[in-house]
C-alpha positions in Angstrom: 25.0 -33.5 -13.4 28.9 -32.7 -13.6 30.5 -30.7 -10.7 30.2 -27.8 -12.9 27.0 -27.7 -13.5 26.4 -28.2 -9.6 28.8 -25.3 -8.7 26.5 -23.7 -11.3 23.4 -24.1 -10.1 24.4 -23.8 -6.5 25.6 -20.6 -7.1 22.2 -19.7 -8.9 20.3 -20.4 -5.9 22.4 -18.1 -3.9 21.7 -15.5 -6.2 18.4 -16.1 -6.0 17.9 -16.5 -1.6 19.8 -12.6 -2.1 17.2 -11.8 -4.2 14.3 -12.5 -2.5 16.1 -11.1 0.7 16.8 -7.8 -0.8 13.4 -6.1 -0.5 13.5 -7.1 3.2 17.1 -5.7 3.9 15.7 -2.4 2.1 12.6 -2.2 4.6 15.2 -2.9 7.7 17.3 0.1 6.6 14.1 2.2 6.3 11.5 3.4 9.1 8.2 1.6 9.2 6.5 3.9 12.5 6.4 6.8 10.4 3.3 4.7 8.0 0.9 7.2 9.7 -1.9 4.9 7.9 -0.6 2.0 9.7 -1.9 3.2 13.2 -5.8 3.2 12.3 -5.3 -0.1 10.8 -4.0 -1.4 14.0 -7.0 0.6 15.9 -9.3 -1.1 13.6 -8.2 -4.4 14.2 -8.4 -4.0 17.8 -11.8 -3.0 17.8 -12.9 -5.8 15.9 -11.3 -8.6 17.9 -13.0 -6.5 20.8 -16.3 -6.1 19.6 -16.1 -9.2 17.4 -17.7 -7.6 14.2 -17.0 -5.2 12.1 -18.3 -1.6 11.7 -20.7 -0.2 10.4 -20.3 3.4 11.2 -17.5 5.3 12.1 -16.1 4.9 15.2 -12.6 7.1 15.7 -13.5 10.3 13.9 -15.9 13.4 15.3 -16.9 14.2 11.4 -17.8 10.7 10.8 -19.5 9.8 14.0 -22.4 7.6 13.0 -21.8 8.1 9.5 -21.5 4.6 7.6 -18.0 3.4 7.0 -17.0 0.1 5.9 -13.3 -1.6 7.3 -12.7 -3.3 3.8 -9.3 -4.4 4.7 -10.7 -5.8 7.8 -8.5 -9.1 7.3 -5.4 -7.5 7.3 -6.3 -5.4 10.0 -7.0 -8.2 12.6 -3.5 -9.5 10.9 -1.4 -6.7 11.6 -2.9 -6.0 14.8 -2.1 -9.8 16.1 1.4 -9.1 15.1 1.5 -6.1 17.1 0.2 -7.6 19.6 2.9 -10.5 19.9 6.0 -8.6 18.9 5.0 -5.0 19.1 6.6 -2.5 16.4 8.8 -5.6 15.3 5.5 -7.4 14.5 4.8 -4.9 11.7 8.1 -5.3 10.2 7.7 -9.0 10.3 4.5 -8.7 8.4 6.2 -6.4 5.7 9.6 -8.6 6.0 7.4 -11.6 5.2 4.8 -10.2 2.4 8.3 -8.8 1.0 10.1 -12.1 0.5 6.7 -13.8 -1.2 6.2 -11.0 -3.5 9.9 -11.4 -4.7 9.7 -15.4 -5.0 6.3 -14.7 -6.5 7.4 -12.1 -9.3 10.6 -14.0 -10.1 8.2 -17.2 -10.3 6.0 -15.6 -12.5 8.9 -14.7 -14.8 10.2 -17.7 -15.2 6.4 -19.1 -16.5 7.8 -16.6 -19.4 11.3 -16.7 -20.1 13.8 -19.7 -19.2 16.8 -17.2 -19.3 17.8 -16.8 -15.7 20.0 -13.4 -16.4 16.9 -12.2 -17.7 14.6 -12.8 -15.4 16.8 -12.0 -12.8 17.6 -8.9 -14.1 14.1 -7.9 -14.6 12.9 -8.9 -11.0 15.6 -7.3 -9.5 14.4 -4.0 -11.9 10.9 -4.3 -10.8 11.4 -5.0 -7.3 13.4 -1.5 -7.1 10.6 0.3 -8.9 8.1 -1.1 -6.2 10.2 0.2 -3.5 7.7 2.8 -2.6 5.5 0.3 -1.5 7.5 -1.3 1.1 5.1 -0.3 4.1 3.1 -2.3 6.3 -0.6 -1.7 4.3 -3.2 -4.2 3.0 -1.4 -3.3 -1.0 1.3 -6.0 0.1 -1.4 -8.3 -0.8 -2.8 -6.2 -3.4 0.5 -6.6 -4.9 0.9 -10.4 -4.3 -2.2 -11.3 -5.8 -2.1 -9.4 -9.0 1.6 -10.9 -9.5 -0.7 -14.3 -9.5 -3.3 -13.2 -11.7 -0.9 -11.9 -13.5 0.9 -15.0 -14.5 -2.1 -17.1 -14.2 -3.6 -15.0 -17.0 -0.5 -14.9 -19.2 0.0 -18.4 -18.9 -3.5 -19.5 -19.4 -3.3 -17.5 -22.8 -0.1 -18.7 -24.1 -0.9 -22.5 -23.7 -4.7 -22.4 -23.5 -4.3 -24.6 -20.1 -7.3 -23.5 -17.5 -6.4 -25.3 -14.5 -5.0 -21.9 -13.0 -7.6 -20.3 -14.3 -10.5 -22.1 -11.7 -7.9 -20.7 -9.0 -9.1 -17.1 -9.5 -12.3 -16.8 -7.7 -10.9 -18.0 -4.2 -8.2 -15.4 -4.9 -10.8 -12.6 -5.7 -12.7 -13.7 -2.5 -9.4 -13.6 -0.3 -8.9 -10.3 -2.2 -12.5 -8.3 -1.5 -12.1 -9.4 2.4 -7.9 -7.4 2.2 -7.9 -4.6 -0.1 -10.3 -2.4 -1.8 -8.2 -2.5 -4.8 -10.0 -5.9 -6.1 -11.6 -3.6 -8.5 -8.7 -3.4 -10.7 -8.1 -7.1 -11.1 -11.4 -7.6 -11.8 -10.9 -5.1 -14.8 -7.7 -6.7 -16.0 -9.8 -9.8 -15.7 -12.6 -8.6 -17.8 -9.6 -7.1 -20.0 -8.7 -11.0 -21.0 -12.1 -12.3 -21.2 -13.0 -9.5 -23.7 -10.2 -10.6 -26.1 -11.7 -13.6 -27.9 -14.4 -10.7 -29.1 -12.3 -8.0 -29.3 -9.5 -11.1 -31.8 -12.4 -10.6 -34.5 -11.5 -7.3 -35.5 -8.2 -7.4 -34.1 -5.2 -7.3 -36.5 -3.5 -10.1 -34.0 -4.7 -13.1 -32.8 -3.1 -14.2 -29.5 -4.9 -16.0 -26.9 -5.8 -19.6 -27.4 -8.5 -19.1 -24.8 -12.3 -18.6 -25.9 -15.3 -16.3 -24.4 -17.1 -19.7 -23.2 -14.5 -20.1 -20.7 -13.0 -17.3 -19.2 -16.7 -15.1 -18.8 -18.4 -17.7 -16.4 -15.1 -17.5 -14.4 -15.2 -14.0 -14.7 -18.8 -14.1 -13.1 -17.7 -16.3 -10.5 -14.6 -13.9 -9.5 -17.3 -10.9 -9.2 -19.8 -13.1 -7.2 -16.7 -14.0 -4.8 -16.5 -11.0 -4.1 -20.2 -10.9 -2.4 -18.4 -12.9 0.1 -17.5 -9.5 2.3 -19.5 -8.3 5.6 -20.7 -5.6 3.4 -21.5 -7.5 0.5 -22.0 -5.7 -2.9 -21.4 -2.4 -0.6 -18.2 -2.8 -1.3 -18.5 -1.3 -4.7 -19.8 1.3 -3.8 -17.0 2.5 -1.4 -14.8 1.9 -4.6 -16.2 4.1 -6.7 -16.6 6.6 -3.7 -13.0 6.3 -3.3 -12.0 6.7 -7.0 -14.4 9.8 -7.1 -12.2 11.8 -5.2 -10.2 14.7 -7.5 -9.4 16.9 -4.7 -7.4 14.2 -2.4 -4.6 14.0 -5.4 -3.4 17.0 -5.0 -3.8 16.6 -1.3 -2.5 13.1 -0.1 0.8 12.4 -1.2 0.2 8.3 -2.5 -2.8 9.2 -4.3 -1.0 12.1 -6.3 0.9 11.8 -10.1 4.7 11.0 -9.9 6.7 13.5 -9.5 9.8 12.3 -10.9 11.2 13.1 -7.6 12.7 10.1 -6.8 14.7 8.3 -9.0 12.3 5.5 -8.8 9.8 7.3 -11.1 12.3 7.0 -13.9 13.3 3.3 -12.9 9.5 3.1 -13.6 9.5 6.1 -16.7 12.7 3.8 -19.2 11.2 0.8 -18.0 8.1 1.6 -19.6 9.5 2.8 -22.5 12.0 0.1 -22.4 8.6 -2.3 -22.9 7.0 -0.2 -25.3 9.7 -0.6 -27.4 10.2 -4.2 -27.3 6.7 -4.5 -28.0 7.2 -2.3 -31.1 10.4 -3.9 -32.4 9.0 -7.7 -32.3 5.7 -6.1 -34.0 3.6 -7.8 -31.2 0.4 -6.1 -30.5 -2.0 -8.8 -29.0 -5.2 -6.7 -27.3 -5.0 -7.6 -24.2 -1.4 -6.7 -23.6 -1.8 -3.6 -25.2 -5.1 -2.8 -23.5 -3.6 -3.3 -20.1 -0.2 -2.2 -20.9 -2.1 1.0 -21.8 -4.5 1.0 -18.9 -1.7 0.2 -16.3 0.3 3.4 -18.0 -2.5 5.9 -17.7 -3.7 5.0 -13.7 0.3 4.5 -13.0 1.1 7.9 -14.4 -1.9 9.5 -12.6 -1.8 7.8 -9.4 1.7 6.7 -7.5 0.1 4.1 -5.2 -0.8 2.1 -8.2 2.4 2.1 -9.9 2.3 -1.9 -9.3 0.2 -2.2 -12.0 2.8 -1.0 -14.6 6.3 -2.2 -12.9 4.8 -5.9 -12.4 3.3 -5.8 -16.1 5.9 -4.5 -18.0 8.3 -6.7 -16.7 6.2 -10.0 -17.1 5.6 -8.8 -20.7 9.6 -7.6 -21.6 10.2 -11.4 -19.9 7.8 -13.3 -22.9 8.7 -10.5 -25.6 12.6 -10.5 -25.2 15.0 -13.6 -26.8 16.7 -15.5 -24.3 20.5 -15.6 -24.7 22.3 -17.8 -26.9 23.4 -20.6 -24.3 22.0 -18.9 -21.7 21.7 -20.7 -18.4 18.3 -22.6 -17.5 17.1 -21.4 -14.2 16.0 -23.6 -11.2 12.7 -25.4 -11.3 9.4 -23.4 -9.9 9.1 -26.3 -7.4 12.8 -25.2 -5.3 11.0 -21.5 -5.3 9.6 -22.2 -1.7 13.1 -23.1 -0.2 14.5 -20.0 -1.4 12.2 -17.9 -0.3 12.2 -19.4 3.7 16.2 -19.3 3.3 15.9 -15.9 2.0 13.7 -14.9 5.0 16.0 -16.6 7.5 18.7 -14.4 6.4 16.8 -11.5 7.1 16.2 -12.2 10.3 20.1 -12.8 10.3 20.6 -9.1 9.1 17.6 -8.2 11.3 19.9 -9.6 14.5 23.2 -8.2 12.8 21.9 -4.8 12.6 20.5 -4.7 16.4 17.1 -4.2 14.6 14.3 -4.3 18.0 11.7 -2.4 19.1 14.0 0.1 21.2 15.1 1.5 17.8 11.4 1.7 16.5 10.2 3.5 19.5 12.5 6.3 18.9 11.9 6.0 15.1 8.2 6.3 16.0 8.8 9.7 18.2 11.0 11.4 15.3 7.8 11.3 13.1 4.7 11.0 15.1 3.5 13.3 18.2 4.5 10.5 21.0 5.5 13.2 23.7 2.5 15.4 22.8 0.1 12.6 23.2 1.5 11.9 26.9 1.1 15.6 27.5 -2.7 16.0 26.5 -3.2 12.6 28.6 -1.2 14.1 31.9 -3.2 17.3 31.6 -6.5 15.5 31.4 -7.3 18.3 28.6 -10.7 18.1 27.3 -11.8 17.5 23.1 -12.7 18.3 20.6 -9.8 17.4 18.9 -8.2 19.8 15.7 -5.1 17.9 14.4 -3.2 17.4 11.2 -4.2 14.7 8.0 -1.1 13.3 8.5 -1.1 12.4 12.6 -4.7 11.5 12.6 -4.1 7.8 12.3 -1.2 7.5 15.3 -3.4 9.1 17.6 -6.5 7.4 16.7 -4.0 4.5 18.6 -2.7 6.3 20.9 -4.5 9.1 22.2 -8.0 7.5 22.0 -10.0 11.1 21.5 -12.1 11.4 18.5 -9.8 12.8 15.5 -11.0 15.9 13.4 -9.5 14.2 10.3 -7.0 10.8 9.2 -6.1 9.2 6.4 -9.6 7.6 5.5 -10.0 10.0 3.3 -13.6 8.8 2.3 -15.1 9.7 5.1 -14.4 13.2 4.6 -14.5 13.8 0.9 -12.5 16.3 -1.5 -14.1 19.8 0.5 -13.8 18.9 3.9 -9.8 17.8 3.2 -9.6 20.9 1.4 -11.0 23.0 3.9 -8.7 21.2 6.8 -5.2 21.1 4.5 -6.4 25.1 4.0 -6.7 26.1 7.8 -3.8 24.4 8.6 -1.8 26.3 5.8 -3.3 29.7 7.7 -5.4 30.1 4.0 -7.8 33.1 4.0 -10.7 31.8 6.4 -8.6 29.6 8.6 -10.6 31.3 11.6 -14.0 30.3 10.2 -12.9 26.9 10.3 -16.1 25.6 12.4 -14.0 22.1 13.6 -11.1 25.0 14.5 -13.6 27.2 16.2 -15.2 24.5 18.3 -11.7 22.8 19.1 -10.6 22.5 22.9 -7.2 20.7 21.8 -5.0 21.6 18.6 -2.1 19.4 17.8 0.3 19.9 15.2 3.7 20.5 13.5 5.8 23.2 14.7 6.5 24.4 11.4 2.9 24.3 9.8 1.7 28.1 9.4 -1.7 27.8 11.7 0.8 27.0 14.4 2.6 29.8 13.9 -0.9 32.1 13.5 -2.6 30.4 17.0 0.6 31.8 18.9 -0.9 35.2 18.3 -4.4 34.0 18.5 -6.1 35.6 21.8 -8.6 32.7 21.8 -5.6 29.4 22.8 -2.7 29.1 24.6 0.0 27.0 24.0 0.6 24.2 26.7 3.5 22.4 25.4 6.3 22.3 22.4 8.8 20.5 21.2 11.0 20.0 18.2 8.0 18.0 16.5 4.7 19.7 18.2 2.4 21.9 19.5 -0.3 21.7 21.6 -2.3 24.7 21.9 -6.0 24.5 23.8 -8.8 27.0 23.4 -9.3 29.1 27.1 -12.7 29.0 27.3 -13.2 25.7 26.7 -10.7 24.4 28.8 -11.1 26.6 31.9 -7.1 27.3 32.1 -6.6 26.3 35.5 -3.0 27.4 36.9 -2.2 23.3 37.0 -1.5 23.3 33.6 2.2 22.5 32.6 4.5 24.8 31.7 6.0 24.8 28.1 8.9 22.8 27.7 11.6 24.6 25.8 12.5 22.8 22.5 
């Protein structure tokens, strides 16, 4: 290899280590405390390390008390809650920091399977990587998101060369999958998506795959029976359908809602779509089952946010085998220095990390800009007495913190489309906010300042307001709570 070519490749590892570190300089320039989701995850973890199982019922909510609920994401949740434990606030970040830099060496790996052009596969992860942005919290759809990049490529590859090795890979990945995320269910259909496409060749006006039925249906059977391998076993499928079957919560919680084209990372997303429907139609390539999950990634994408990995991580891998490579254009490194990046790329994080004065003194205060942290120690120095009526949105932190059953949080199963309805309604002061029966019956009510019931329960004979500031409110009902003369005065904001 001449000096140039050295200088050359040198250069594109560089590029690369930046890379992989970008999605984890993103994260340290963004707050992870306000994830109100990310508090009943720790909770949940906790519990099980405690109790050394997992639930069965409910254990944090008054609704769902002795209700069944499943902890699907149980894994992650005794993951993220070890972190915490070690490293506190920082521990999240490390988790996120860490699922980051995988997913980028990952995606970038899985582009290269396609295209040898390293402009153009650099390009494209760089593209893809800034539509996932939204993503970048500390949930269980890190993995999610990791492990369809694999299938991804595993299936592309698999197809493209008929070779099966990665192929036998895909049940332990499923079986890892069903213990993380509840979002299994989707691989499995892209899965059943490529073992359907022998068939579906026969009518087909393109003929693709060099894979046949015989092969990939009895490792499709195995990927659904490693799924069994849950503590809830073929429950599990059940919950996801419950959770799918949910209309109401998509115009409610804010992830499970259509783009809004808000951000300008819906229309990275919207041309980048387009940009891969056109290259599709411009090399006349219409194999079934990229245009079957090209179609079925546009459609959930479009309709819910949180799953707009499906389309970014697709169109991409597809635009990398569909597009020419340059003439001349320079070979990118070998699949096998991908590991070294990425821990070089994560050591310069932490760099940054150290650099920045990132620690857990500036995610403390992070944490008390968007969750109820003052409030919480007010209701615990008062000794004031449940139920509990607070917000969709806090519900999760003070599962953590406060340690009261919650009136609602972000497990939105549990609750179902009328009883979110009813609680996001009574908190907007809608028409029967005062026949609210978890209102009625509340001792405590927390919530934003600027919400309109707070407003309404200042003028509301039946609570008093015990303390405010520039985030909450705590107001508790007088009958319930006695109103001895100890209680503290209202701080002013």
């Amino acid at each position: 290899m001449s000096a140039f070519e050295k200088r050359h490749r040198l250069a594109q590892l560089a590029l690369l280590t930046a890379l992989f570190a970008l999605p984890g300089f993103i994260l340290l320039r963004t707050s992870q405390a306000g994830d109100a989701d990310l508090w009943w995850h720790l909770r949940t973890g906790q519990w099980i390390l405690a109790h050394r199982a997992v639930p069965q019922t409910d254990p944090f909510s008054a609704y769902g008390a002795g209700k069944p609920w499943a902890a699907y994401s149980w894994l992650f949740e005794i993951l993220i809650y070890g972190l915490y434990w070690k490293w506190r606030i920082a521990g999240t970040v490390v988790y996120t920091a860490g699922m980051l830099t995988a997913i980028a060496a990952s995606l970038y790996g899985a582009l290269r399977r396609q295209s040898a052009d390293f402009v153009l596969t650099a390009v494209l992860a760089i593209v893809c990587l800034d539509a996932l942005s939204p993503l970048f919290t500390p949930r269980p759809w890190l993995f999610t998101l990791l492990i369809y990049i694999y299938e991804i490529a595993i299936l592309m590859d698999a197809r493209a060369t008929g070779r099966r090795r990665g192929l036998y890979f895909l049940p332990l990945l499923f079986a890892v999958w069903a213990n993380i995320h509840i979002e299994f269910v989707v691989g499995l259909l892209i899965l059943g998506l490529a073992a359907a496409e022998p068939l579906a060749e026969r009518w087909w006006p393109q003929k693709h795959t060099h894979l046949r039925s015989s092969t990939l249906w009895p490792i499709f059977a195995a990927c659904v029976l490693a799924t069994f391998i849950n503590p809830y076993g073929w429950r599990i499928y059940s919950i996801a359908y419950q959770l799918a079957d949910m209309p109401a919560a998509a115009n409610l919680i804010s992830e499970m809602s259509a783009l809004s084209f808000r951000a300008y990372t819906d229309f990275v997303l919207l041309f980048l779509t387009l940009f891969c429907v056109a290259a599709l139609a411009w090399n006349r390539r219409a194999a079934f089952f990229e245009v079957a999950t090209l179609a079925f990634a546009i459609v959930v994408t479009f309709r819910t946010q949180r799953e707009l990995y499906l389309l970014a991580v697709f169109a991409v891998v597809l635009l990398a085998s569909v597009l020419p490579a340059a003439d001349q254009a320079p070979g990118a490194p070998s699949t096998l220095s991908l590991p070294g990046i990425a821990a070089a790329s994560g050591l310069l994080v932490w760099i940054i990390a150290i650099c920045l004065h990132i620690d857990n003194a500036r995610y403390d205060n992070d944490l008390a800009q968007h969750m109820p942290v003052r409030a919480v120690v007010a209701i615990k120095a008062g000794h004031y007495r449940g139920p509990l009526f607070n917000t969709y949105d806090w519900g999760g932190y003070l599962i953590w913190d406060l340690r009261l059953p919650v009136s609602v949080d972000g497990r939105a199963a549990i609750y179902g489309d009328s009883f979110l309805m009813r609680n996001a309604s009574t908190w907007n002061a809608g028409p029967n906010w005062r026949t609210d029966p978890e209102l009625a019956s509340a001792g405590i009510v927390l919530g934003a300042v600027d919400l309109p019931l707070t407003q309404v329960l200042r003028l509301d004979p039946r609570f008093k307001l015990i303390y405010e500031d520039k985030l909450a409110a705590i107001f508790v009902q007088k009958k319930l709570q006695g109103m001895a003369d100890s209680t503290a005065s209202c701080p002013s904001r």
